[in-house]
C-alpha positions as CSV (number, residue, x, y, z in Angstrom):
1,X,11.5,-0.3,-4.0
2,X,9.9,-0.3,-0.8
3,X,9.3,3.0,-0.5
4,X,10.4,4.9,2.5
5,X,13.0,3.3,4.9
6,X,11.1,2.2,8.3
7,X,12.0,-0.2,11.1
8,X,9.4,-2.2,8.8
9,X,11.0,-2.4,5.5
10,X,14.3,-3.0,6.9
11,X,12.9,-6.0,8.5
12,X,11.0,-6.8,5.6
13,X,13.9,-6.6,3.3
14,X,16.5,-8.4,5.5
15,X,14.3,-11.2,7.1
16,X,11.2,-11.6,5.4
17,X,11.4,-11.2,1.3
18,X,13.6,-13.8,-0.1
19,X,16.1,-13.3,-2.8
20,X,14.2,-14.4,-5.9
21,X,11.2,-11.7,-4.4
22,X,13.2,-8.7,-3.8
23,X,15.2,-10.0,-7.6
24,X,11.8,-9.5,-9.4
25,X,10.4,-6.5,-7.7
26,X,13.3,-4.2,-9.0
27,X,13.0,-6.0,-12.4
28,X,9.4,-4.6,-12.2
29,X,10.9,-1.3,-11.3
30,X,13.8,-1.2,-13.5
31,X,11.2,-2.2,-16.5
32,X,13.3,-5.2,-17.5
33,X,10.7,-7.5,-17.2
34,X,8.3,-7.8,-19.6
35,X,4.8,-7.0,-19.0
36,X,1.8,-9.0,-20.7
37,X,-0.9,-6.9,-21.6
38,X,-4.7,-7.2,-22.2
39,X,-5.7,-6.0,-25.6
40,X,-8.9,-4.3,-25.6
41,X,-11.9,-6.1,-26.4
42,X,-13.2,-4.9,-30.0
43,X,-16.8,-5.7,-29.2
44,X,-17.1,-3.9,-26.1
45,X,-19.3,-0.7,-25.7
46,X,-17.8,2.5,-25.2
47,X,-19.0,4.0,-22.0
48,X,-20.4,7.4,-22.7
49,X,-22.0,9.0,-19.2
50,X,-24.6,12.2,-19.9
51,X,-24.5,14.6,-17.7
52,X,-25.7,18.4,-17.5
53,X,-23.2,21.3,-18.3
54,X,-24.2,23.0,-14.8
55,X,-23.5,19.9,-12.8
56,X,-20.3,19.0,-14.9
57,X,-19.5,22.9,-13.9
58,X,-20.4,21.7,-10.4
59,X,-18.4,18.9,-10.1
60,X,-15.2,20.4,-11.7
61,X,-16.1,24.1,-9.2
62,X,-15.7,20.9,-6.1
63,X,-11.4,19.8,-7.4
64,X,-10.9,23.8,-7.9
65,X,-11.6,23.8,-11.6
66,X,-13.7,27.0,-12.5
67,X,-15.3,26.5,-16.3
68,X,-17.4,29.7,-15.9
69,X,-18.1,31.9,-18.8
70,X,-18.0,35.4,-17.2
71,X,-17.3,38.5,-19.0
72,X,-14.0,40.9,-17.4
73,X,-16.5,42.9,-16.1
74,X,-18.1,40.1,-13.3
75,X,-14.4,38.4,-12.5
76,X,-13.5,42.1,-12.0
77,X,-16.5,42.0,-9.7
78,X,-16.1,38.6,-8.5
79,X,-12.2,39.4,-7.5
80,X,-13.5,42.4,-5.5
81,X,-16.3,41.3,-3.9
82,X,-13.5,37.7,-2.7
83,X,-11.1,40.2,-1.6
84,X,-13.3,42.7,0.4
85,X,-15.0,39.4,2.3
């Protein structure tokens, strides 16, 4: 509920947060509690971003994604060339 035990949280939890507080936060954990939701708005505009394969490719090569099209012949080459560096 309050995540890792500190000095801090003990103190929060024993002097600070009141009865009722610490009472709804582990309804909100548990998932007793009911949660209202926001329908989505039907005459909103879907957001649809263009952007070029080779920076897509980019961007995806940064979080360690790699979206190349290479035959076995240049990964073979690619693996060799990594491993000889």
């Amino acid at each position: 509920m309050y995540g890792s035990v500190t000095p801090y949280t003990v103190y929060k939890y024993w002097w600070v947060d009141s009865v009722a507080k610490i009472t709804l936060m582990l309804l909100d954990k548990s998932g007793l509690r009911r949660k209202g939701t926001i329908p989505p708005d039907p005459n909103a505009e879907p957001i649809n971003i263009e952007m070029p394969d080779d920076e897509f490719n980019d961007m995806l090569g940064m979080f360690g994604f790699q979206t190349m099209k290479e035959t076995d012949e240049e990964k073979i080459e690619r693996i060799r060339t990594e491993l000889n560096k």
